[in-house]
C-alpha positions in Angstrom: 0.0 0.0 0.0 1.3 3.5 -0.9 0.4 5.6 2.3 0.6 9.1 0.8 -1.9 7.8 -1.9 -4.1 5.8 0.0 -4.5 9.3 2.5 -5.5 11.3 -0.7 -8.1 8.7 -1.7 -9.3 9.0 1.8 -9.9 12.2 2.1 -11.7 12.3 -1.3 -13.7 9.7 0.0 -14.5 11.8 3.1 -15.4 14.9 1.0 -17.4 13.2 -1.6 -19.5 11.8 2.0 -19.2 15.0 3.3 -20.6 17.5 0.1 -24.0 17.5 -0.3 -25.9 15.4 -2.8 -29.2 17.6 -2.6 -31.1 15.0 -5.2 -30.3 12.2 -2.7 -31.1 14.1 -0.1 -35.0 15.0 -1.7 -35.0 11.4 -2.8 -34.7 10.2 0.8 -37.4 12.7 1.7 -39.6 11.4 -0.8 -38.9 7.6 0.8 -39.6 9.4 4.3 -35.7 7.8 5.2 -33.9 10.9 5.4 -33.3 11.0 8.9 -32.2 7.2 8.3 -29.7 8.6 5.6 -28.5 11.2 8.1 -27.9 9.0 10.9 -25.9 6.4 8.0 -24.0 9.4 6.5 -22.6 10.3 10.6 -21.6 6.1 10.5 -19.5 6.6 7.7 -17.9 9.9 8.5 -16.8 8.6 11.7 -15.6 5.2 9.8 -13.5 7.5 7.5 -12.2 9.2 10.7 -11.3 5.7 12.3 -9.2 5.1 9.2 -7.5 7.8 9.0 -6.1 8.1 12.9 -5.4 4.6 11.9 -2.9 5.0 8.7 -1.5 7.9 10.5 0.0 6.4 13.5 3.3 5.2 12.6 4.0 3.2 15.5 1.1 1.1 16.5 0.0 0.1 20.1 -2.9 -1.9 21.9 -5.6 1.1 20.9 -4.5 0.3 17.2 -5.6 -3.2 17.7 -8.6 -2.6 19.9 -9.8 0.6 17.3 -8.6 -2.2 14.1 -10.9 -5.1 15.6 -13.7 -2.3 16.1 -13.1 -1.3 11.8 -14.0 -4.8 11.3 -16.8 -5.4 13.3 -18.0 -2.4 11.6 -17.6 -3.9 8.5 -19.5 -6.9 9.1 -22.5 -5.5 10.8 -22.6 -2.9 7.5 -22.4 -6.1 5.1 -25.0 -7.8 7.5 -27.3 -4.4 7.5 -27.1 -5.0 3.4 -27.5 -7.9 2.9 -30.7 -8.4 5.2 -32.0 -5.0 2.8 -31.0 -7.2 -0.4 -27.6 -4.8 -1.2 -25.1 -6.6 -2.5 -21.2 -5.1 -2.4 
């Protein structure tokens, strides 16, 4: 992995969940689930957070390991939530 690239592709992952997508936004409002794309938009952001502190600490302790095994519980309990909605990744 190429840290200074995979850093820039976080953070344009971060602002592309961060920038408004008004159409989404009045689609989810139509659906009455915008509150539910609100509260799954906050999830990510502080995903994308996790990641980063992660990648950025050079020498890694316990909290690396205790916030690495919370990333992947994460990630299985999003792949559940998508799966039981019929998403597939």
């Amino acid at each position: 992995m190429r840290p200074l690239a995979y850093q820039r592709a976080l953070d344009l992952f971060t602002e592309s969940v961060i920038k408004p997508d008004y159409e989404l936004r009045a689609n989810a409002g139509y659906q009455d689930c915008y509150q539910e794309l609100m509260e799954i938009r906050q999830s990510c952001i502080t995903y994308l957070k996790t990641l980063k502190e992660i990648n950025e600490i050079e020498v890694g302790d316990e909290s690396d390991e205790i916030e690495a095994g919370k990333i992947a519980d994460a990630k299985l309990e999003s792949r559940r939530i998508a799966f039981t909605h019929g998403e597939y990744m």
